[in-house]
Biopython code that builds the backbone (N, CA, C, O; Angstrom):
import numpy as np
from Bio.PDB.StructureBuilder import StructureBuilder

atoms = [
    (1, "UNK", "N", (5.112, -9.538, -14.852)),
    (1, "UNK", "CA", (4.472, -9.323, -13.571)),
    (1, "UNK", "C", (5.509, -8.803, -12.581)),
    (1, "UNK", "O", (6.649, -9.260, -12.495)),
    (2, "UNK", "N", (4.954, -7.682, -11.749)),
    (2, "UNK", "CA", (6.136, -7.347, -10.984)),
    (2, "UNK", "C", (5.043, -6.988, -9.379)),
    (2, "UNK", "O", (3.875, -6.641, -9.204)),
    (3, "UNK", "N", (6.088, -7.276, -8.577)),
    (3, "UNK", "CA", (5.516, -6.863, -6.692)),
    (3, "UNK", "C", (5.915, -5.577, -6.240)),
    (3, "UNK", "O", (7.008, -5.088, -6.525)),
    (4, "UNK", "N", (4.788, -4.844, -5.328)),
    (4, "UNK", "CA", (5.201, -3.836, -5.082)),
    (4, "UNK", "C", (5.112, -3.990, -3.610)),
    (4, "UNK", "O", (4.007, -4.219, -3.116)),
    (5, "UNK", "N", (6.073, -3.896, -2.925)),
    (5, "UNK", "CA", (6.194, -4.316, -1.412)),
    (5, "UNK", "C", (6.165, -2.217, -0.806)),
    (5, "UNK", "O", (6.640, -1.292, -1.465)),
    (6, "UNK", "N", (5.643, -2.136, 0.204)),
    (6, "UNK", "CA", (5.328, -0.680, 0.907)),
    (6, "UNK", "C", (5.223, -0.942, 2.165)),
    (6, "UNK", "O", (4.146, -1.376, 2.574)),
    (7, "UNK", "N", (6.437, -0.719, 3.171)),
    (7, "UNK", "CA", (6.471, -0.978, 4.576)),
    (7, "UNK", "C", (6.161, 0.799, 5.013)),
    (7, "UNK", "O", (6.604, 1.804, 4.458)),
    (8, "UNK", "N", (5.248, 0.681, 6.195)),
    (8, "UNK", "CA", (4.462, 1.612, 6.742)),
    (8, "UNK", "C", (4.832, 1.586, 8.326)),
    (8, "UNK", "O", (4.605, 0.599, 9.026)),
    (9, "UNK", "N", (5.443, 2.813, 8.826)),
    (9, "UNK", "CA", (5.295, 2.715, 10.369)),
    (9, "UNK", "C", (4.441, 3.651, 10.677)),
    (9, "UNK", "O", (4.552, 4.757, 10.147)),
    (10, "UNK", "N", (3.345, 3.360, 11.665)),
    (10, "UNK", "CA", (2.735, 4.614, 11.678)),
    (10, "UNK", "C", (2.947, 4.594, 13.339)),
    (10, "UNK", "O", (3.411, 3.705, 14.053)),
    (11, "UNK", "N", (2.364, 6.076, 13.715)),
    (11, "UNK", "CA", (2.300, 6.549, 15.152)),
    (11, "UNK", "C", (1.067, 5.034, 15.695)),
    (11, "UNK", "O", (0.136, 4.487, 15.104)),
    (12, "UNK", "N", (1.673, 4.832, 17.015)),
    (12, "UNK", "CA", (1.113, 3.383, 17.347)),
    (12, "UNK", "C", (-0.692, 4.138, 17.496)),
    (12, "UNK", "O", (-1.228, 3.692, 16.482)),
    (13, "UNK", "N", (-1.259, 4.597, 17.891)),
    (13, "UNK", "CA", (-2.582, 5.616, 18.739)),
    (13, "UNK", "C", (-3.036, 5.707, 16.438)),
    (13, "UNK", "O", (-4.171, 5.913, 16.009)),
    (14, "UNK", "N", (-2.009, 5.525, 15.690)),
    (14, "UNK", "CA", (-2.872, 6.453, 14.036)),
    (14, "UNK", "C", (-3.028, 5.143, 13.502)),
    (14, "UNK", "O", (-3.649, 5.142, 12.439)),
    (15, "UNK", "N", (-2.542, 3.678, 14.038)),
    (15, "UNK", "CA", (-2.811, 2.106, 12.699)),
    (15, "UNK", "C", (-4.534, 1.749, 12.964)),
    (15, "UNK", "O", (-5.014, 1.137, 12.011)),
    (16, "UNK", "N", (-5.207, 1.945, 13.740)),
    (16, "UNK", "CA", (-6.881, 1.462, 13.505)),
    (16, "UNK", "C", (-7.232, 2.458, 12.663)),
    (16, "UNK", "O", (-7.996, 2.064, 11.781)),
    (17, "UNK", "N", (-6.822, 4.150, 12.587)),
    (17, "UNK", "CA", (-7.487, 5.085, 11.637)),
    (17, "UNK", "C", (-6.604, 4.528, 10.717)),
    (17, "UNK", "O", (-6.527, 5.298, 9.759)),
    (18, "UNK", "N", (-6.056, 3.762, 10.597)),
    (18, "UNK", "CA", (-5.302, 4.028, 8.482)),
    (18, "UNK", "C", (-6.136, 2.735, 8.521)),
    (18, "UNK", "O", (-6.924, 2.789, 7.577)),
    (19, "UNK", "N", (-6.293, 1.597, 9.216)),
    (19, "UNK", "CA", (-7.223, 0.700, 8.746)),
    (19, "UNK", "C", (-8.614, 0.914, 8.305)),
    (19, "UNK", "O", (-9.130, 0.910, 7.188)),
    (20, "UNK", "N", (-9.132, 1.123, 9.634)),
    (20, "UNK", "CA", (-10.856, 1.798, 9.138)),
    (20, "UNK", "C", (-10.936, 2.801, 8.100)),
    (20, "UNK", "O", (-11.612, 2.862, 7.072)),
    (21, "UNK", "N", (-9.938, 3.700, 8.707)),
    (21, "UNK", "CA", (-11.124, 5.128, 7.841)),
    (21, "UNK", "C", (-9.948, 5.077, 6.225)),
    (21, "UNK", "O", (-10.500, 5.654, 5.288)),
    (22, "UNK", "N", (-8.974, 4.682, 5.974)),
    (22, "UNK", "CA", (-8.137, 4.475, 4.947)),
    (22, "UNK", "C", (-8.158, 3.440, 3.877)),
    (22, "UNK", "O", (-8.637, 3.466, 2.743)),
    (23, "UNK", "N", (-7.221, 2.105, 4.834)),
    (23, "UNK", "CA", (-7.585, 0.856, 3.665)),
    (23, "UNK", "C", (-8.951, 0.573, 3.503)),
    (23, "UNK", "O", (-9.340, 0.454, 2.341)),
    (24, "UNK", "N", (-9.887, 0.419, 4.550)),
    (24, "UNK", "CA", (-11.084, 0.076, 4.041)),
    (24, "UNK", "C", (-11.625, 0.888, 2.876)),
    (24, "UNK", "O", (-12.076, 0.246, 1.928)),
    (25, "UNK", "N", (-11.642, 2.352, 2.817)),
    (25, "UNK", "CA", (-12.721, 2.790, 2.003)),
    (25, "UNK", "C", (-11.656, 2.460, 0.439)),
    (25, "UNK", "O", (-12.180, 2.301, -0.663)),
    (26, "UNK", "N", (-10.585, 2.425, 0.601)),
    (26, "UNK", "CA", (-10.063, 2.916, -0.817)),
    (26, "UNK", "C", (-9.254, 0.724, -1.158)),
    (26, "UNK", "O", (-8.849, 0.502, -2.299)),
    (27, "UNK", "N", (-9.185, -0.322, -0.234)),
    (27, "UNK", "CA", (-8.334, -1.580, -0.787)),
    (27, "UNK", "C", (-9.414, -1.642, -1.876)),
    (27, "UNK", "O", (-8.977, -1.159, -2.921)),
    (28, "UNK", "N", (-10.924, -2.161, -2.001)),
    (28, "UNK", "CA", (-11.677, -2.595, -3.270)),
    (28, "UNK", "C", (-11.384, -1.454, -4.180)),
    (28, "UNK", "O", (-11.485, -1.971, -5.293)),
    (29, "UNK", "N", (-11.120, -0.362, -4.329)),
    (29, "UNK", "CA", (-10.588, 0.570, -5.588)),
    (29, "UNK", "C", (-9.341, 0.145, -5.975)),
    (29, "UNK", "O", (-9.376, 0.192, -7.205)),
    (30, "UNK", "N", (-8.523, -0.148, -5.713)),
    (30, "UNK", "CA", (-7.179, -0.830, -5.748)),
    (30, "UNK", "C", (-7.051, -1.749, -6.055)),
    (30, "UNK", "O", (-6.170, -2.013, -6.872)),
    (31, "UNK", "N", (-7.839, -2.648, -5.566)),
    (31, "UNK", "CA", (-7.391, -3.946, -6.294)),
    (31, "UNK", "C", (-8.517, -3.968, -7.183)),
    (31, "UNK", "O", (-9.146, -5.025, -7.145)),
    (32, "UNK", "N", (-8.982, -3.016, -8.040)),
    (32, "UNK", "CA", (-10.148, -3.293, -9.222)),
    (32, "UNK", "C", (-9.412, -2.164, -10.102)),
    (32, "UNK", "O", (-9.785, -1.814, -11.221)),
    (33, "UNK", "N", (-8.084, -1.556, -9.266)),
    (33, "UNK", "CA", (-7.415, -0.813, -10.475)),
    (33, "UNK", "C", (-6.656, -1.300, -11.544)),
    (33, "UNK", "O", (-5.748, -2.105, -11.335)),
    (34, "UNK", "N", (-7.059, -0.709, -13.210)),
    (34, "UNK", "CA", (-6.577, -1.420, -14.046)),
    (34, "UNK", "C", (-4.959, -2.380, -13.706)),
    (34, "UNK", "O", (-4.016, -1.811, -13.155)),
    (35, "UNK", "N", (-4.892, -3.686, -14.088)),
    (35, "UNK", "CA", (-3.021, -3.834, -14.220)),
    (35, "UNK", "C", (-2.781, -4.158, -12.911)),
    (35, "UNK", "O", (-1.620, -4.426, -12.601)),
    (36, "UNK", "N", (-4.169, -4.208, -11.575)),
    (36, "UNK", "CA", (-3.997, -5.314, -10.167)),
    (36, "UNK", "C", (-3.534, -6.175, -10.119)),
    (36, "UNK", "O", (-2.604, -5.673, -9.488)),
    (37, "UNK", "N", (-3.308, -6.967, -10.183)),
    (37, "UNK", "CA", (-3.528, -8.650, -10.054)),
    (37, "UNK", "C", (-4.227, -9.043, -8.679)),
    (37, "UNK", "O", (-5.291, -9.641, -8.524)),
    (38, "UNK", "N", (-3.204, -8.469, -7.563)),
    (38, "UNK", "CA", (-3.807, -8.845, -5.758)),
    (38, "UNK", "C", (-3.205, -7.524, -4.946)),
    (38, "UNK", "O", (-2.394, -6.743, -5.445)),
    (39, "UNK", "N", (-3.458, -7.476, -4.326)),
    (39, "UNK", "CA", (-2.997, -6.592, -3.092)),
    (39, "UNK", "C", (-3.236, -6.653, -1.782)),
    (39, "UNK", "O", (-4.384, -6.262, -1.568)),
    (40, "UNK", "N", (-2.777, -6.910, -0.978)),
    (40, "UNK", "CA", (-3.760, -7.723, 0.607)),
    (40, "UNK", "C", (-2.480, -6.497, 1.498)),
    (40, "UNK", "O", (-1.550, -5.887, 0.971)),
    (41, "UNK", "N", (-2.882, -6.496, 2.837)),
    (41, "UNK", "CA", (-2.660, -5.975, 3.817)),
    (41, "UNK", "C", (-2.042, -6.545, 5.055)),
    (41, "UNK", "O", (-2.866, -6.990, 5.854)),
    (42, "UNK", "N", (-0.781, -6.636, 5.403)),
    (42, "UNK", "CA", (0.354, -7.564, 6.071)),
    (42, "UNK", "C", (1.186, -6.699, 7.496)),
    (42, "UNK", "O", (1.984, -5.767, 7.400)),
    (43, "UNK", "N", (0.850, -7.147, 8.353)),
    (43, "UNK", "CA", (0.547, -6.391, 9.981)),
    (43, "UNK", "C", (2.282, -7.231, 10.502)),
    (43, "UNK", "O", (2.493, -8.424, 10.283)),
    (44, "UNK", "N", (3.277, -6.337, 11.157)),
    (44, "UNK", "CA", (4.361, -6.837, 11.514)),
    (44, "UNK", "C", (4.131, -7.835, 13.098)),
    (44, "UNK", "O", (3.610, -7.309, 14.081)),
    (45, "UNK", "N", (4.511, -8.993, 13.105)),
    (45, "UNK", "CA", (4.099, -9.988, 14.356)),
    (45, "UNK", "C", (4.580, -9.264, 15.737)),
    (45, "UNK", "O", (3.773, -9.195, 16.664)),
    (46, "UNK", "N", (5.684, -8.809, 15.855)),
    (46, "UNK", "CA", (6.135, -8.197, 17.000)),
    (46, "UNK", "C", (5.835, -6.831, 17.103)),
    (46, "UNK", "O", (5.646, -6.396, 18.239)),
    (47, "UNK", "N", (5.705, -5.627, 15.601)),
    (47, "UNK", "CA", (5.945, -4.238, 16.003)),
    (47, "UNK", "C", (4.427, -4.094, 15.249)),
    (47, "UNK", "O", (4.299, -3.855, 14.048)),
    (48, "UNK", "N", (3.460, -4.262, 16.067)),
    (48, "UNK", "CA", (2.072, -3.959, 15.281)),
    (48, "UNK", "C", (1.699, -2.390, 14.615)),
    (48, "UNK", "O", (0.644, -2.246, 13.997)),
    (49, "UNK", "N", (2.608, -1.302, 14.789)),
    (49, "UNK", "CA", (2.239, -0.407, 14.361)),
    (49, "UNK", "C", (3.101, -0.258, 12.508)),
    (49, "UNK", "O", (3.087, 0.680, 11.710)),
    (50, "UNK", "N", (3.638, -1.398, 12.443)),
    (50, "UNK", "CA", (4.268, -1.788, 10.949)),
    (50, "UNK", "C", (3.842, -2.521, 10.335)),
    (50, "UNK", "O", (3.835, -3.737, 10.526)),
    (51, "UNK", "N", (3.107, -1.535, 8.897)),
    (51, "UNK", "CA", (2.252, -2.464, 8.272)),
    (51, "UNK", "C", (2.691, -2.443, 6.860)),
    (51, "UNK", "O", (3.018, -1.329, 6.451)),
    (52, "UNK", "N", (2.790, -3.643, 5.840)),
    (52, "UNK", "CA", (3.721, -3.789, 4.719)),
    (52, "UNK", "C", (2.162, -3.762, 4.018)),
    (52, "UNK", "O", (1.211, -4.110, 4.719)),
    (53, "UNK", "N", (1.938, -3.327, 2.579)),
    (53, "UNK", "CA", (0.933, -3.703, 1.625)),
    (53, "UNK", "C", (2.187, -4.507, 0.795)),
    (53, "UNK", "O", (3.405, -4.380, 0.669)),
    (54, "UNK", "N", (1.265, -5.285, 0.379)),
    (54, "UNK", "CA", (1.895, -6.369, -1.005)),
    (54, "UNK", "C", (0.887, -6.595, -2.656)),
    (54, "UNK", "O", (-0.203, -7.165, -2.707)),
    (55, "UNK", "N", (1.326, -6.226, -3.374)),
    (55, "UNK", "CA", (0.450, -5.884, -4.377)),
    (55, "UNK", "C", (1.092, -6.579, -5.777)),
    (55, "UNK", "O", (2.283, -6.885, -5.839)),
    (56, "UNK", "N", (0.486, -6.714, -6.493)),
    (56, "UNK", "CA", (0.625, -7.503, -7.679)),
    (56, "UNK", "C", (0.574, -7.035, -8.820)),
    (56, "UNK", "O", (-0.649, -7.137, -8.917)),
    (57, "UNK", "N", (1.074, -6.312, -10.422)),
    (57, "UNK", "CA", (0.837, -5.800, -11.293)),
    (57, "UNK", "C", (1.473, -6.615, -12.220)),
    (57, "UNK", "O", (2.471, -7.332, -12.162)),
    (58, "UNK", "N", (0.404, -6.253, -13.376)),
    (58, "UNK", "CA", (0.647, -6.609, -14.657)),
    (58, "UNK", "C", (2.415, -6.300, -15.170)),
    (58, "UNK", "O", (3.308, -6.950, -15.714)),
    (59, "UNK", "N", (2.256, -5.084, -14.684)),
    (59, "UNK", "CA", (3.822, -4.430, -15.171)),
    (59, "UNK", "C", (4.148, -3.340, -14.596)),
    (59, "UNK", "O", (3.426, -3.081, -13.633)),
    (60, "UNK", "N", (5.104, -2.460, -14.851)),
    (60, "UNK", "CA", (5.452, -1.354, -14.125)),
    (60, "UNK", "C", (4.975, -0.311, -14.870)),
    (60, "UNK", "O", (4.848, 0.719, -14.208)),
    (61, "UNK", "N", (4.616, -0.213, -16.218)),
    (61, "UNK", "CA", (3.409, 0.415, -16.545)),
    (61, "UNK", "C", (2.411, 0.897, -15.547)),
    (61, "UNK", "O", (2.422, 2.021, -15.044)),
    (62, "UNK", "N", (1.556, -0.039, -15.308)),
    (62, "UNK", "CA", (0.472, -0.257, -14.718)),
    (62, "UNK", "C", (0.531, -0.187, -12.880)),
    (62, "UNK", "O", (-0.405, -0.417, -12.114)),
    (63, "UNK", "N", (1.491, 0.078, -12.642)),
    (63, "UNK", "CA", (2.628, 0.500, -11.433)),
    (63, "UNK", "C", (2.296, 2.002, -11.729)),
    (63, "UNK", "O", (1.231, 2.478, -11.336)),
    (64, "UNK", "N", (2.992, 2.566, -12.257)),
    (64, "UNK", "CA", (3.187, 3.817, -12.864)),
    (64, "UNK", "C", (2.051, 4.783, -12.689)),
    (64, "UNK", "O", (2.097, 5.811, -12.013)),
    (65, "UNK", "N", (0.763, 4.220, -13.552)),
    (65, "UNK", "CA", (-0.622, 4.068, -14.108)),
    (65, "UNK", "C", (-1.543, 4.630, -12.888)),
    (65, "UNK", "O", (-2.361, 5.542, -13.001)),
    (66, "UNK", "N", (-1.207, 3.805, -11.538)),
    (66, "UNK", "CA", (-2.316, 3.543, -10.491)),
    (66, "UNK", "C", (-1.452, 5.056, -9.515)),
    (66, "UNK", "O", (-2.087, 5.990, -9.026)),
    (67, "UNK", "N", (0.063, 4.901, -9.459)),
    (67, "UNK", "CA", (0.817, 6.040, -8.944)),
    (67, "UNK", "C", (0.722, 7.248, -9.438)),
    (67, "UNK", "O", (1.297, 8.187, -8.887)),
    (68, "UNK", "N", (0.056, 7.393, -10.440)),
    (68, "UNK", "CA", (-0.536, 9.158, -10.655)),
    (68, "UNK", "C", (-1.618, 9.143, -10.906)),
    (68, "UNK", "O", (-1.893, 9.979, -11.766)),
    (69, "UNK", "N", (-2.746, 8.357, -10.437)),
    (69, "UNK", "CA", (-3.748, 7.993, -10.268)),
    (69, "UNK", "C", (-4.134, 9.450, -9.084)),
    (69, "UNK", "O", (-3.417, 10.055, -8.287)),
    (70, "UNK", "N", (-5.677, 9.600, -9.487)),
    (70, "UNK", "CA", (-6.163, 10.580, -8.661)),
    (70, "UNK", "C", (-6.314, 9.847, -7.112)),
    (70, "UNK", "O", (-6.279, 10.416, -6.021)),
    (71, "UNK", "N", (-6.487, 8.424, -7.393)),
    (71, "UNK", "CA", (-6.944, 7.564, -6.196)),
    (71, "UNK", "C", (-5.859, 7.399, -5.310)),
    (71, "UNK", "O", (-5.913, 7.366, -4.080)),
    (72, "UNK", "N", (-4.662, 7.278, -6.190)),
    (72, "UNK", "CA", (-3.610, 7.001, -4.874)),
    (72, "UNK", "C", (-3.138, 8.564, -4.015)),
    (72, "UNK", "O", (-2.891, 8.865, -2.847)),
    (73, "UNK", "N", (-3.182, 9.233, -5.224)),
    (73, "UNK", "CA", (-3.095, 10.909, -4.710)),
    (73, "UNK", "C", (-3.451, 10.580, -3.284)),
    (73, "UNK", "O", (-2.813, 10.420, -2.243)),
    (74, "UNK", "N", (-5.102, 10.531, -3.749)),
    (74, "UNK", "CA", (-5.828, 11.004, -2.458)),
    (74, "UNK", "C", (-5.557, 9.920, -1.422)),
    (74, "UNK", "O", (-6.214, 10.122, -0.401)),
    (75, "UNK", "N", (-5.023, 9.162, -1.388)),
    (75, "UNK", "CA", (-5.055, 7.362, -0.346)),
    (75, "UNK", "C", (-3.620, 7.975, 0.406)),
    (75, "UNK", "O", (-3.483, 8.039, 1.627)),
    (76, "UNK", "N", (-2.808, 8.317, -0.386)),
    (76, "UNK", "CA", (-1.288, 8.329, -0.206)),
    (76, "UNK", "C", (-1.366, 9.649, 1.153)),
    (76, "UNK", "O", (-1.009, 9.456, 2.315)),
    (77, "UNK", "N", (-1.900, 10.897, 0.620)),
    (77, "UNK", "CA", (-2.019, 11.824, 1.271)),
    (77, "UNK", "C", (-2.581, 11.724, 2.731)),
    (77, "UNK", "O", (-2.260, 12.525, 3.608)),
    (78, "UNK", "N", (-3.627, 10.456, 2.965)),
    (78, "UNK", "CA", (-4.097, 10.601, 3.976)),
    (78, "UNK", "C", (-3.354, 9.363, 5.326)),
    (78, "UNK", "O", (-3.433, 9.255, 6.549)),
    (79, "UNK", "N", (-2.728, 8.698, 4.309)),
    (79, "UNK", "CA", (-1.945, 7.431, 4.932)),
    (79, "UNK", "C", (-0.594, 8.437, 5.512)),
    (79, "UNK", "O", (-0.301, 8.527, 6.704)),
    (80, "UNK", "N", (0.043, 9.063, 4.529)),
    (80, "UNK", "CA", (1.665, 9.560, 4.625)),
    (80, "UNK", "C", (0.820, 10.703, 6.557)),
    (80, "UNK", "O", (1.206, 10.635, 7.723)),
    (81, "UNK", "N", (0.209, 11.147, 6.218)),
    (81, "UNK", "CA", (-0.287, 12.048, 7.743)),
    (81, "UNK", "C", (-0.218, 10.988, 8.862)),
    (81, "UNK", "O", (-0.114, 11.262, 10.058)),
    (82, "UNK", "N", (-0.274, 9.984, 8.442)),
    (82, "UNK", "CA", (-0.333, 8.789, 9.756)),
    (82, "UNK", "C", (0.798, 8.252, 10.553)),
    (82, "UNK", "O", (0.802, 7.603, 11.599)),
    (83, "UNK", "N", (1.776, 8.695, 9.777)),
    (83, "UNK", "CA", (3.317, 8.151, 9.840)),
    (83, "UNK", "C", (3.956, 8.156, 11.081)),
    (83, "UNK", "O", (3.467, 9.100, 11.703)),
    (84, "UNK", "N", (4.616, 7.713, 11.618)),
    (84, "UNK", "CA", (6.243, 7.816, 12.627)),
    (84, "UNK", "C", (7.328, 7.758, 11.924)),
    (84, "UNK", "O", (8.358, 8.377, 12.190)),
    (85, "UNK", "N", (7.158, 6.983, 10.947)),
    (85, "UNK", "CA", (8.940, 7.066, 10.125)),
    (85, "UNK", "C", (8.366, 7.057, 8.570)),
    (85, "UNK", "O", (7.232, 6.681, 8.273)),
    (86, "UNK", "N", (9.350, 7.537, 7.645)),
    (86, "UNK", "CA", (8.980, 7.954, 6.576)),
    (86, "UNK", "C", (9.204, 6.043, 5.504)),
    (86, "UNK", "O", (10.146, 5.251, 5.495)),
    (87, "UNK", "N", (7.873, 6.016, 4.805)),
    (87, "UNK", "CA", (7.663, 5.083, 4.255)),
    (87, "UNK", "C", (8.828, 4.216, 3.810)),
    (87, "UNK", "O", (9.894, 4.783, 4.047)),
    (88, "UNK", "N", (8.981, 2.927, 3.194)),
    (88, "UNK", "CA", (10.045, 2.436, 2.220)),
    (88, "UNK", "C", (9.126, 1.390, 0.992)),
    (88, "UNK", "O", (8.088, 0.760, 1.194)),
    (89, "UNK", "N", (9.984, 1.498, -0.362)),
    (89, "UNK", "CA", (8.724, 0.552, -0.667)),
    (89, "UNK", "C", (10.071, -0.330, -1.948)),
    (89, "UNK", "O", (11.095, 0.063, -2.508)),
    (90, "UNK", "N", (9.652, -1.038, -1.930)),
    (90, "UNK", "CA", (10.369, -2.404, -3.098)),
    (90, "UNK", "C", (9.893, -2.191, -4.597)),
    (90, "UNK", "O", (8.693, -1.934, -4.687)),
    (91, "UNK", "N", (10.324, -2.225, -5.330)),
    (91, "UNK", "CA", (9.041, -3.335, -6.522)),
    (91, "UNK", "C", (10.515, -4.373, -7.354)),
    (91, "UNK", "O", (11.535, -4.199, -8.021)),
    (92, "UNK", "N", (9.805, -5.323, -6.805)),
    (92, "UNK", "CA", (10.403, -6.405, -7.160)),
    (92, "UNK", "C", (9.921, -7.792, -8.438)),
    (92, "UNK", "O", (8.700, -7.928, -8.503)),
    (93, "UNK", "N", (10.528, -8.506, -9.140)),
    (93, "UNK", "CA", (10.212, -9.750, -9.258)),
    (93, "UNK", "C", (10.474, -10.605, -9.270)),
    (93, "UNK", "O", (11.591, -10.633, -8.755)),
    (94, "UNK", "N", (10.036, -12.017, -9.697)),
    (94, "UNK", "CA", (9.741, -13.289, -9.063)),
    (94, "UNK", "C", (10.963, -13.865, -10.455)),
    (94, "UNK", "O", (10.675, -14.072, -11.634)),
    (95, "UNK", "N", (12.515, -14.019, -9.690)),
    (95, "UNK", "CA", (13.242, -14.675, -10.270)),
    (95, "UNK", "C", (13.247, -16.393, -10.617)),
    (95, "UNK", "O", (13.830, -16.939, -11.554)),
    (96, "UNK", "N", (12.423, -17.027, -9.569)),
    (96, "UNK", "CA", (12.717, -18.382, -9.652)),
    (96, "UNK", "C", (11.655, -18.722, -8.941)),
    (96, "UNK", "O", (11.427, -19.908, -8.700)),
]
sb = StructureBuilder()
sb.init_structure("model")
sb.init_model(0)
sb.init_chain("A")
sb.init_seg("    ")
for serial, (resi, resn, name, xyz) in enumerate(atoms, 1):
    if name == "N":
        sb.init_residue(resn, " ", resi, " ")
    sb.init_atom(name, np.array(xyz, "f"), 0.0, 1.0, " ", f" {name:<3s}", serial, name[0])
structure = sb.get_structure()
């Protein structure tokens, strides 16, 4: 099992459009993509226009799998237009 951590800054006026018109239509495709486990949506306490996804996979396979996915294509493309600073993302796991 491995985590895929994705910190997001977007232009402060573009985080309700990546919520509404973005995560909503495409988080239930995602987390029903093969090799999910969870994926939830994590809002920064002080800098609200920084938003981390946290996601759960079988493996980095299945990492891999969902990342040349037609779905993230199209998710990625419309999120990355939303930006102020250019993405960062982890994939980590659970040593202890």
């Amino acid at each position: 099992m491995i985590k895929r951590i994705v910190k997001m800054t977007f232009r402060e006026e573009a985080v309700q459009t990546f919520v509404a018109e973005v995560f909503e239509h495409s988080k239930a495709r995602i987390r029903a993509f093969e090799g999910c486990q969870h994926m939830e949506l994590l809002q920064h306490k002080s800098r609200p226009n920084v938003l981390f996804t946290l996601s759960i996979w079988d493996n980095e396979a299945a990492l891999e799998a969902y990342r040349a996915s037609e779905l993230f294509a199209d998710t990625w493309a419309k999120t990355k237009a939303l930006f102020a600073e250019k993405a960062e993302a982890w994939t980590v796991e659970v040593i202890d």
